[in-house]
N, C-alpha and C positions, 0 to 999 in steps of 0.2 A: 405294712403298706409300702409301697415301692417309693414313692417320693422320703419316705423316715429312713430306710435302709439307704439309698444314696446319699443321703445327708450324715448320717452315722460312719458312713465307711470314707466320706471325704479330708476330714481332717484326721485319719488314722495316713493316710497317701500323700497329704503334703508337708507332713511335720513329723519326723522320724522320733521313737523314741529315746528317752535318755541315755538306756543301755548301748544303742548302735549310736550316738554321737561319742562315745568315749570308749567305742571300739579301736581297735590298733589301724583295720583295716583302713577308716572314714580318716582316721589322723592322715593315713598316708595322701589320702586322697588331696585332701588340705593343702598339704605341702607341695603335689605336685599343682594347681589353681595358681597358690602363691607366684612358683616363678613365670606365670603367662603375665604380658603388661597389659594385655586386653584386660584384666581384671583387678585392675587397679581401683578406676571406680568403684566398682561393688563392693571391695575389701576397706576403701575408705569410708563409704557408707557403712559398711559394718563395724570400722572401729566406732562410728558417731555411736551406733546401736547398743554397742555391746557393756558402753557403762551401764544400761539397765536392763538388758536380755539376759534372762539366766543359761539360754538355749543353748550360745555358743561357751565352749570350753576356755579357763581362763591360759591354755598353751596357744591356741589359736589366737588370740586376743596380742599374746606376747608379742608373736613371730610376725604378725599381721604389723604393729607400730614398729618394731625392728626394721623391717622391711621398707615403712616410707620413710622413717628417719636418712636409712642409709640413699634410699633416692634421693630426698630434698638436699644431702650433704655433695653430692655429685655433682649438684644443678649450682649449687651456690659458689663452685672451686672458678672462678678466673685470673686470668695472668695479664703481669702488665705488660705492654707494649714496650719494644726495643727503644733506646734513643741514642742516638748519635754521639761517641765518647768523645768527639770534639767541644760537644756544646756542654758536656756534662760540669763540669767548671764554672760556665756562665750563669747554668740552672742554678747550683750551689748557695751564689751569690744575691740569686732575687728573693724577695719577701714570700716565705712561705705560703703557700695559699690551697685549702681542697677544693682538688676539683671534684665537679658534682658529678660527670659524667663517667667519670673513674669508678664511683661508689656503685657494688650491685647489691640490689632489694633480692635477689631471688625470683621467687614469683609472685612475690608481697608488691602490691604496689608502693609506692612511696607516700606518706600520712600528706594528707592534704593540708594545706599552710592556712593558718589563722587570718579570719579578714582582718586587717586591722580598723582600727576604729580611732575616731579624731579625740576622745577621751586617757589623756593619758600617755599620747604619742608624745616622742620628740619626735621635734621639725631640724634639724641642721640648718636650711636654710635661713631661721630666724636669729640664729648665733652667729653669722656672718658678723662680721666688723665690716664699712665702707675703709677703703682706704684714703681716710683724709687727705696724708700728704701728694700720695699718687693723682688725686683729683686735681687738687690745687696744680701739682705739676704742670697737667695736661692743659688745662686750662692758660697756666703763666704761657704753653710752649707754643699756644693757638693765637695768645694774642701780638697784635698787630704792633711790631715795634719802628714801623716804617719804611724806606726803600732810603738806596744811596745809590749815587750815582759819580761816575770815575771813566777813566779812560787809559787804553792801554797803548806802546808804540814801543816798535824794539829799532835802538840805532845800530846799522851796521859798521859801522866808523868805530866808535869806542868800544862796541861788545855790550852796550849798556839796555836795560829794559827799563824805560821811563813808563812810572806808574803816577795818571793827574787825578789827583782827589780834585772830585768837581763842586758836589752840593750833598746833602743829606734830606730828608722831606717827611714831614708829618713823624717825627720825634717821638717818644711818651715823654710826659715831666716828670721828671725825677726831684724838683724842689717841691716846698710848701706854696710856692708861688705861681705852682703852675706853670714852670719852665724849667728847661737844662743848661746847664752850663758844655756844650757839646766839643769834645776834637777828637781823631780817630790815629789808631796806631797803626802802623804796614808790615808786614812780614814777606818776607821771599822763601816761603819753605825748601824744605827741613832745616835751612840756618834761621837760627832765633837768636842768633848776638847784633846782626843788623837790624835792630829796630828804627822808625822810623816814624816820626808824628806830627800833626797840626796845629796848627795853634788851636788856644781855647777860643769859644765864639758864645760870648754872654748871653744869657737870658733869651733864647731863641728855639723851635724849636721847628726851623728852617732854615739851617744854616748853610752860608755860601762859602767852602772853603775855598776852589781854584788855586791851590799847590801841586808843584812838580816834586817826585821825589826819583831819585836815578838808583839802581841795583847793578852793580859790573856783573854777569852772568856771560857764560858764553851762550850761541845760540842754541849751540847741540844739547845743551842742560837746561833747555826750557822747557821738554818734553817731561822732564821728573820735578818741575818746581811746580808749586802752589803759593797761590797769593792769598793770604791773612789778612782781614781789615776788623777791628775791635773799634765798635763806636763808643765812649765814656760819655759820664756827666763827672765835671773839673768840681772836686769840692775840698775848699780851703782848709775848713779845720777837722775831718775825717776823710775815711779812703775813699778813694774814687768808686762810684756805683758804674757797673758795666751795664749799658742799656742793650750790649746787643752782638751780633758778628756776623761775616760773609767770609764763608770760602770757597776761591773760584781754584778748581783742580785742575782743569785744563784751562792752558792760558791762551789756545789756539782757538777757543772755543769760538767768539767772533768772527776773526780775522785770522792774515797770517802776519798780522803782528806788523807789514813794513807799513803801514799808515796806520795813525791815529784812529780809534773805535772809542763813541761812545758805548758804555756799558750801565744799567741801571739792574740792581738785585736786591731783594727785599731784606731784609734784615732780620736773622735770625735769632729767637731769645735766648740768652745764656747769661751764668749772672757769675761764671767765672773763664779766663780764657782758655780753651782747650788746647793740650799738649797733644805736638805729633809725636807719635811711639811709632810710626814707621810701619810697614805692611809685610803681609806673605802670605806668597803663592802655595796653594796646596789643591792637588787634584782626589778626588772621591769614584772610589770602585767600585761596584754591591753586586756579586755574584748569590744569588736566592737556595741556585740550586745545593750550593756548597756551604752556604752559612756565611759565606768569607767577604769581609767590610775593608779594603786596600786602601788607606792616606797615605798617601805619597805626598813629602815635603819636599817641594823645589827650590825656591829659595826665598830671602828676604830684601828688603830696600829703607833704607833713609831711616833703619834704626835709631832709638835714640843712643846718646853718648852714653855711658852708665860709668865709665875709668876716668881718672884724673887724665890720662891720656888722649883723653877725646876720643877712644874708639871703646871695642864690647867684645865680651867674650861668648858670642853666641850662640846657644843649641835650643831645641825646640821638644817641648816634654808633650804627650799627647794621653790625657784623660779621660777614660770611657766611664760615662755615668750614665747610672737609675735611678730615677728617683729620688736626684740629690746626693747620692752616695758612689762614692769611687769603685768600683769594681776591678780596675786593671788601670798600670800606667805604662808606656814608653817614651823612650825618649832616643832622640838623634845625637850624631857627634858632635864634637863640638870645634867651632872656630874659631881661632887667634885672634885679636885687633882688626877688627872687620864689623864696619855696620852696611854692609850688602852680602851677607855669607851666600854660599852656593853650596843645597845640601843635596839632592835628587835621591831622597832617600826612603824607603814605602816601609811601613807600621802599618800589622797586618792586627782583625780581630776577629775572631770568630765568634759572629750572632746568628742565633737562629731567626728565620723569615720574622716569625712569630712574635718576637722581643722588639723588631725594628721602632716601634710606634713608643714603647717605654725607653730609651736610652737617648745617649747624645753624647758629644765628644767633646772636651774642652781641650784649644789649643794653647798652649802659653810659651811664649817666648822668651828664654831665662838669660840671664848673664852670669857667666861662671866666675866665682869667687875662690882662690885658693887658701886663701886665710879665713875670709871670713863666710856669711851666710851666704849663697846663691840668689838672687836679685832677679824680680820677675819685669823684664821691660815692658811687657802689653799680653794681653787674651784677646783669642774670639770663639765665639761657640758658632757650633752646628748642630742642628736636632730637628725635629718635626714641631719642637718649641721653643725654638730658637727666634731671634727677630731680622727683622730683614732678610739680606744677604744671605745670612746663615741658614735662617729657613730654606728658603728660593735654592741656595744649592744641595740642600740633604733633599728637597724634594724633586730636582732634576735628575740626581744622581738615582732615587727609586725608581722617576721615570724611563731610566734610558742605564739599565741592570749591563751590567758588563762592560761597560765604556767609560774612560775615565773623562770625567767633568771637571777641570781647571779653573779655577778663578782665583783675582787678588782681596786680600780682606785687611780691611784694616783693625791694626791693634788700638785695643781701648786698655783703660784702667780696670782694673781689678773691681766686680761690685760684690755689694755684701753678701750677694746670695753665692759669691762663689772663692768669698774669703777663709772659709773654713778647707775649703781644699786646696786654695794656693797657700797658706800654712802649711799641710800636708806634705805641699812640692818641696817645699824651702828642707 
């Protein structure tokens, strides 16, 4: 019948016998498939096939996984990116890290990440500690220790600057009784050997002093003085408690000084009195394109003494940190018996754009010692987490890329968090 004869002779037409698959001729054939990429799919489909087809031969089977092994190994070969042999150094030095974007899958996608689940996690957040003492701090520096009030007049006859303690007002009590024993001490900065004080004024915690006290200054040195006023509470048989301080930096601030100014300023908390270490000028570069960070040291003022001589040997050491950790130091020359040196001197570093937000610079101001240890007179910092000042110019200096931003900073003492690297300097 015609429909059994077309049925009979169809699968002799689409499925070749055994003999002709392992003919020489069909092998060749094979091999020439092989190297078309059109036919990639089909030969990958055929390896799926061929663990259980007896049809294809197990030479075809070889050549055919040889074949995508060697593709998939081509696909998987990439190079890393060039970098900058300036910055190379800097890289060196940061905390190891993979990047993800580096890393290639091939043509694997990357395994999908586990949801996590609230059974069994840690939380970091719940292992915080509060900082007690830093609370309490905040809190001491917020509260209200009162105003005082004073008056300023500069005589031009003598050359003398008459500073009138007037009153004090709204006190804290510093006894069990609910009162202070209050008098205030005077300073004419940067000299701290003319001190200068009130009487004590019992049990009160409004007290009217109305004292004159006289400072010989000439007038042209009124521009770099600072007046110091330390409020006490007087106690007999232990040391005196500081309830407080003002200091006014500019003296012209009021007036111009030829007539009397009343002055009233609040009273700042402090519960020891702070030492001037004296200031400096340093300006801030940041070239993006180039990587390159220019501090330029100009100079310093009203250092403190550090020699039995009354003056200092001073240079200026410059510390680039991450993350806590020193990566590089410079330092400037150094000057003779001088607490106003003049250094105009630029400490160069090269950071990549990329790093700017992890680093920060520590300035410290050292006193040179021949004999003995090197003696740090003041620091200040600058970084993106820096405070005040410090912040305000590392962030003006990113704002305004290629032009040097100048400001004066004042030097502070040494704090804990950056004790382990001024031991380093020493």
């Amino acid at each position: 019948m015609p429909w059994r004869n077309k049925e009979a002779s169809s699968p002799s037409s689409a499925n070749p016998p055994l003999e002709a698959l392992q003919s020489p001729s069909f092998r060749g054939n094979m091999a020439d498939k092989l190297k078309d990429p059109s036919t990639l799919g089909f030969l990958e489909a055929a390896v799926k096939i061929s663990h259980t087809s007896p049809d294809i031969p197990a030479e075809v089977q070889m050549s055919v996984k040889e074949h995508i092994m060697r593709h998939t190994r081509l696909q998987r070969q990439t190079t890393e990116p060039a970098s900058s042999t300036r910055h190379t150094s800097f890289k060196r030095h940061l905390p190891r890290q993979m990047h993800v974007s580096s890393v290639d899958y091939g043509n694997e996608l990357p395994p999908a990440a586990e949801q996590p689940t609230s059974i069994g996690r840690i939380k970091p957040e719940l292992y915080k500690q509060k900082s007690v003492d830093g609370d309490d701090a905040k809190s001491e520096a917020t509260k209200s220790c009162g105003k005082i009030n004073f008056s300023l007049r500069y005589d031009y006859e003598t050359e003398t600057l008459i500073v009138r303690i007037l009153k004090a007002f709204d006190l804290p009590a510093k006894d069990f009784c609910g009162s202070s024993d209050p008098y205030v001490k005077i300073y004419l900065l940067p000299d701290r050997k003319c001190k200068l004080q009130t009487r004590v004024h019992r049990k009160t915690l409004n007290p009217t002093f109305d004292e004159n006290f006289h400072f010989p200054v000439p007038y042209e040195e009124l521009a770099d003085r600072k007046l110091h006023l330390s409020v006490f509470d007087f106690d007999r048989f232990s040391r005196h408690d500081m309830i407080g301080e003002v200091i006014l930096d500019n003296l012209f601030e009021a007036s111009d000084l030829s007539r009397e100014t009343s002055i009233w300023k609040d009273i700042q908390y402090a519960t020891s009195e702070s030492v001037d270490l004296g200031e400096i000028m340093f300006s801030l570069c940041y070239l993006p394109t180039a990587g390159r960070l220019t501090l330029t040291v100009i100079k310093c003022r009203n250092l403190k003494a550090m020699d039995i001589t009354g003056y200092s040997d001073p240079y200026v050491k410059v510390s680039l940190l991450c993350d806590g950790r020193r990566l590089k130091k410079k330092k400037t020359t150094i000057k003779k018996n001088t607490l106003n040196p003049v250094y105009n001197e630029a400490i160069i570093f090269d950071i990549p754009p990329e790093n700017m937000d992890q680093v920060s610079l520590l300035i410290s101001v050292m006193d040179y010692d021949r004999v003995g240890h090197n003696e740090i007179i003041g620091v200040c910092r600058v970084g993106i987490n820096a405070e005040g000042l410090g912040r305000d110019h590392w962030n003006e200096m990113l704002a305004y890329p290629r032009k040097p931003i100048a400001h004066w900073h004042s030097l502070v003492e040494v704090k804990k968090s950056f004790k382990e690297v001024g031991e380093q300097e020493l």
